[in-house]
C-alpha positions in Angstrom: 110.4 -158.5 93.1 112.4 -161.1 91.3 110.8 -162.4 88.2 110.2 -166.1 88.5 112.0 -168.4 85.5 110.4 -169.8 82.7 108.4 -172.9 83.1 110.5 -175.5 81.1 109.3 -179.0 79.4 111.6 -181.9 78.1 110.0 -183.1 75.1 110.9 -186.7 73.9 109.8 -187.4 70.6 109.4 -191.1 68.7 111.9 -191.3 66.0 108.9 -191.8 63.5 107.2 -188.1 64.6 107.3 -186.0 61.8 109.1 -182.7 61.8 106.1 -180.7 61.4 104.3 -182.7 64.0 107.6 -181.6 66.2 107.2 -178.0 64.9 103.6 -178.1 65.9 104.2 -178.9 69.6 106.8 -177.1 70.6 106.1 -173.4 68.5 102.6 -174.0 70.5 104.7 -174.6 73.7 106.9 -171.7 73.1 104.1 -169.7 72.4 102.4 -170.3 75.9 105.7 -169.1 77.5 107.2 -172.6 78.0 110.9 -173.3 77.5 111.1 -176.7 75.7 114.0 -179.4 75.3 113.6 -181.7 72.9 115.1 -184.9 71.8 114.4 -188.5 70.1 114.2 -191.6 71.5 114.6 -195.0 69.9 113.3 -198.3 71.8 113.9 -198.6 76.0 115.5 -201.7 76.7 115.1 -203.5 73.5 110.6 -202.5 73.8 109.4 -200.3 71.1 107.7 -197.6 72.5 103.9 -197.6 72.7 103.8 -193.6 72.5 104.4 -191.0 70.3 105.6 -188.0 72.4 106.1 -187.8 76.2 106.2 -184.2 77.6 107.5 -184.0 81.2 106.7 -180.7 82.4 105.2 -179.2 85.8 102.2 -179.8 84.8 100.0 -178.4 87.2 101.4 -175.4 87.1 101.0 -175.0 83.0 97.6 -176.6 83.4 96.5 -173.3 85.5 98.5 -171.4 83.3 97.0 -172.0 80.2 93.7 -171.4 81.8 94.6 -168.3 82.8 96.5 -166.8 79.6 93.9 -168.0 77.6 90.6 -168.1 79.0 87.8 -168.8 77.9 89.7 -170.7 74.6 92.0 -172.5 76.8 90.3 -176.2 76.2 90.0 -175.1 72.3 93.7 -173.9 72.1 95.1 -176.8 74.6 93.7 -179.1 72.0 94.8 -177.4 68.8 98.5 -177.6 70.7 98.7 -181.2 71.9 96.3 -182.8 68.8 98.7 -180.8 66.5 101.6 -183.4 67.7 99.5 -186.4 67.2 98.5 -186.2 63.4 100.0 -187.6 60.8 101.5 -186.3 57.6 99.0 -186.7 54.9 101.0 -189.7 52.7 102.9 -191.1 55.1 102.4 -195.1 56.1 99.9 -196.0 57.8 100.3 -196.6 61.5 99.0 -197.7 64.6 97.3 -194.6 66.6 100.0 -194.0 69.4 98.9 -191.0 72.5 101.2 -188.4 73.5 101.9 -188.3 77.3 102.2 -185.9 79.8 104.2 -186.8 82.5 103.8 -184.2 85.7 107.5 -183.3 86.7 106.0 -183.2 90.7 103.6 -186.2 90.8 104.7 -188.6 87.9 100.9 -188.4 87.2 100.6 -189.4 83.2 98.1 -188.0 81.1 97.6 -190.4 77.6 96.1 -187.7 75.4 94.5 -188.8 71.9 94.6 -186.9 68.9 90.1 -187.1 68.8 89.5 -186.3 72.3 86.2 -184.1 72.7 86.9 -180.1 74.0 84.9 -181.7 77.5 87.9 -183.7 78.2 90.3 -180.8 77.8 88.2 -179.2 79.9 88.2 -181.5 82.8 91.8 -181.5 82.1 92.4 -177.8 82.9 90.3 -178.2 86.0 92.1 -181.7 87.8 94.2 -181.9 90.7 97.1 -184.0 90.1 98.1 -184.1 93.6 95.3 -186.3 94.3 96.5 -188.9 91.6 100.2 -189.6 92.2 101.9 -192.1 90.2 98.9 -192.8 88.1 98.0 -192.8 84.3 95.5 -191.0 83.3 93.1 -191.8 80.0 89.8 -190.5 79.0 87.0 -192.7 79.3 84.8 -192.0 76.5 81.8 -194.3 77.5 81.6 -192.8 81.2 83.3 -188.8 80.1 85.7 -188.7 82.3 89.6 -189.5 83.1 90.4 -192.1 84.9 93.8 -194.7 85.9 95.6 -196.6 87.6 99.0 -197.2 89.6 100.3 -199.4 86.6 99.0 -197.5 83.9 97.3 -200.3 82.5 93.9 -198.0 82.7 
Protein backbone atom coordinates (compact mmCIF):
# COMPACT_ATOMS: atom_id res chain seq x y z
CA UNK A 1 0.00 0.00 0.00
CA UNK A 2 1.32 3.20 -1.14
CA UNK A 3 2.12 5.60 1.64
CA UNK A 4 0.10 8.72 1.33
CA UNK A 5 2.36 12.25 1.01
CA UNK A 6 2.95 14.61 3.62
CA UNK A 7 0.30 17.02 4.58
CA UNK A 8 1.84 20.39 3.36
CA UNK A 9 0.99 24.16 4.73
CA UNK A 10 2.03 27.55 3.01
CA UNK A 11 2.87 29.74 5.70
CA UNK A 12 2.76 33.57 4.98
CA UNK A 13 4.23 35.55 7.55
CA UNK A 14 3.97 39.67 8.29
CA UNK A 15 7.23 41.24 7.63
CA UNK A 16 7.10 42.46 11.36
CA UNK A 17 6.89 38.48 12.79
CA UNK A 18 9.79 37.85 14.62
CA UNK A 19 12.13 35.04 13.69
CA UNK A 20 11.54 33.17 16.74
CA UNK A 21 7.84 33.69 16.46
CA UNK A 22 8.57 31.98 12.78
CA UNK A 23 10.75 29.35 14.45
CA UNK A 24 7.96 28.60 16.83
CA UNK A 25 5.29 27.86 14.24
CA UNK A 26 6.73 26.03 11.80
CA UNK A 27 9.36 23.55 14.16
CA UNK A 28 5.76 22.87 15.86
CA UNK A 29 4.31 22.22 12.37
CA UNK A 30 7.22 20.09 11.36
CA UNK A 31 6.97 18.33 14.39
CA UNK A 32 3.20 17.22 13.79
CA UNK A 33 4.41 15.76 10.46
CA UNK A 34 3.41 18.86 8.26
CA UNK A 35 5.56 19.95 5.42
CA UNK A 36 5.71 23.83 5.62
CA UNK A 37 6.44 26.65 2.93
CA UNK A 38 7.06 29.77 4.23
CA UNK A 39 7.33 33.26 2.97
CA UNK A 40 6.84 37.14 3.84
CA UNK A 41 4.33 39.32 2.71
CA UNK A 42 4.41 43.15 2.69
CA UNK A 43 0.97 45.10 2.14
CA UNK A 44 -1.82 43.66 -0.71
CA UNK A 45 -2.69 46.30 -2.95
CA UNK A 46 -1.31 49.21 -1.18
CA UNK A 47 -3.67 47.76 2.59
CA UNK A 48 -1.52 46.85 5.35
CA UNK A 49 -2.38 43.68 6.52
CA UNK A 50 -4.68 43.29 9.48
CA UNK A 51 -2.98 39.75 10.37
CA UNK A 52 0.03 38.41 11.53
CA UNK A 53 0.41 34.91 9.99
CA UNK A 54 -1.99 33.13 7.57
CA UNK A 55 -1.47 29.35 7.32
CA UNK A 56 -3.30 27.74 4.35
CA UNK A 57 -3.26 24.12 4.91
CA UNK A 58 -5.98 21.19 4.60
CA UNK A 59 -7.18 21.94 7.50
CA UNK A 60 -9.60 19.40 8.32
CA UNK A 61 -7.58 16.88 7.72
CA UNK A 62 -4.63 18.30 10.35
CA UNK A 63 -7.44 19.25 12.64
CA UNK A 64 -8.21 15.24 12.96
CA UNK A 65 -4.77 14.71 12.80
CA UNK A 66 -3.59 16.38 15.64
CA UNK A 67 -6.36 14.93 17.64
CA UNK A 68 -5.34 11.74 16.82
CA UNK A 69 -1.33 12.01 17.27
CA UNK A 70 -1.86 13.67 20.28
CA UNK A 71 -4.77 12.84 22.22
CA UNK A 72 -5.76 13.68 25.05
CA UNK A 73 -3.11 17.02 24.87
CA UNK A 74 -4.16 17.90 21.56
CA UNK A 75 -6.09 21.29 22.59
CA UNK A 76 -3.05 22.03 25.11
CA UNK A 77 -0.34 21.37 22.37
CA UNK A 78 -2.61 22.99 19.35
CA UNK A 79 -2.40 26.06 21.53
CA UNK A 80 1.28 25.99 22.66
CA UNK A 81 1.86 25.65 18.57
CA UNK A 82 -0.37 28.43 17.07
CA UNK A 83 -0.13 30.95 20.49
CA UNK A 84 3.71 30.39 20.01
CA UNK A 85 3.48 32.44 16.58
CA UNK A 86 1.35 35.14 18.06
CA UNK A 87 3.71 36.59 20.95
CA UNK A 88 5.87 39.06 20.89
CA UNK A 89 9.50 39.42 21.58
CA UNK A 90 9.91 40.71 25.08
CA UNK A 91 11.41 44.48 24.02
CA UNK A 92 10.22 44.90 20.94
CA UNK A 93 7.59 48.03 20.13
CA UNK A 94 4.59 47.87 21.10
CA UNK A 95 1.88 46.90 18.70
CA UNK A 96 -1.57 46.44 17.94
CA UNK A 97 -2.70 42.63 18.75
CA UNK A 98 -2.96 41.13 15.13
CA UNK A 99 -4.66 36.94 14.88
CA UNK A 100 -3.03 34.45 12.95
CA UNK A 101 -5.35 32.74 10.25
CA UNK A 102 -6.01 29.51 9.17
CA UNK A 103 -7.26 29.32 5.90
CA UNK A 104 -8.75 25.57 4.95
CA UNK A 105 -7.01 24.67 1.46
CA UNK A 106 -10.75 22.80 0.64
CA UNK A 107 -13.30 25.19 2.01
CA UNK A 108 -11.60 28.65 2.24
CA UNK A 109 -13.12 28.48 5.81
CA UNK A 110 -10.80 31.02 7.99
CA UNK A 111 -10.16 30.52 11.41
CA UNK A 112 -8.86 34.08 13.35
CA UNK A 113 -6.97 32.50 16.23
CA UNK A 114 -5.78 34.87 19.21
CA UNK A 115 -2.76 34.46 21.09
CA UNK A 116 -5.31 34.27 24.85
CA UNK A 117 -7.79 31.98 23.60
CA UNK A 118 -9.11 29.56 26.40
CA UNK A 119 -8.03 25.51 25.86
CA UNK A 120 -12.34 25.20 25.37
CA UNK A 121 -11.97 27.01 22.19
CA UNK A 122 -9.14 24.73 20.91
CA UNK A 123 -11.25 22.24 21.81
CA UNK A 124 -14.21 23.05 19.84
CA UNK A 125 -11.76 23.68 17.22
CA UNK A 126 -10.45 20.03 16.98
CA UNK A 127 -14.10 18.90 16.99
CA UNK A 128 -15.79 21.37 13.92
CA UNK A 129 -16.76 20.56 10.58
CA UNK A 130 -15.59 22.90 8.16
CA UNK A 131 -17.65 21.62 5.41
CA UNK A 132 -20.54 23.06 6.96
CA UNK A 133 -18.96 26.61 6.94
CA UNK A 134 -17.59 27.31 3.49
CA UNK A 135 -16.21 30.63 2.72
CA UNK A 136 -16.69 31.92 6.22
CA UNK A 137 -14.41 33.49 9.00
CA UNK A 138 -14.37 32.04 11.85
CA UNK A 139 -13.66 33.92 15.47
CA UNK A 140 -14.22 32.91 18.93
CA UNK A 141 -16.91 34.53 20.76
CA UNK A 142 -15.79 34.89 24.24
CA UNK A 143 -19.15 36.23 25.67
CA UNK A 144 -21.32 33.23 24.13
CA UNK A 145 -17.99 30.34 24.04
CA UNK A 146 -18.18 29.52 20.96
CA UNK A 147 -16.93 30.23 17.13
CA UNK A 148 -18.85 31.85 15.06
CA UNK A 149 -18.67 34.13 11.24
CA UNK A 150 -19.67 35.25 8.51
CA UNK A 151 -19.42 35.19 4.51
CA UNK A 152 -17.48 38.58 4.65
CA UNK A 153 -15.46 37.95 7.52
CA UNK A 154 -16.50 40.83 9.19
CA UNK A 155 -17.60 38.41 12.27
Amino acid sequence: MAESPPMTAHVYFDADTGEEERKSLTDGLTGLGVETYSATLGALRGETLTWLVLVVLPLSGFLQNVGQLLAQDACTALKRILGGALRRSPGGPPAPPRPLLLEDALSATRILVEADLPVAAYRQLLEMDLRACPGRTLSYDREHDRWSGSADGQG
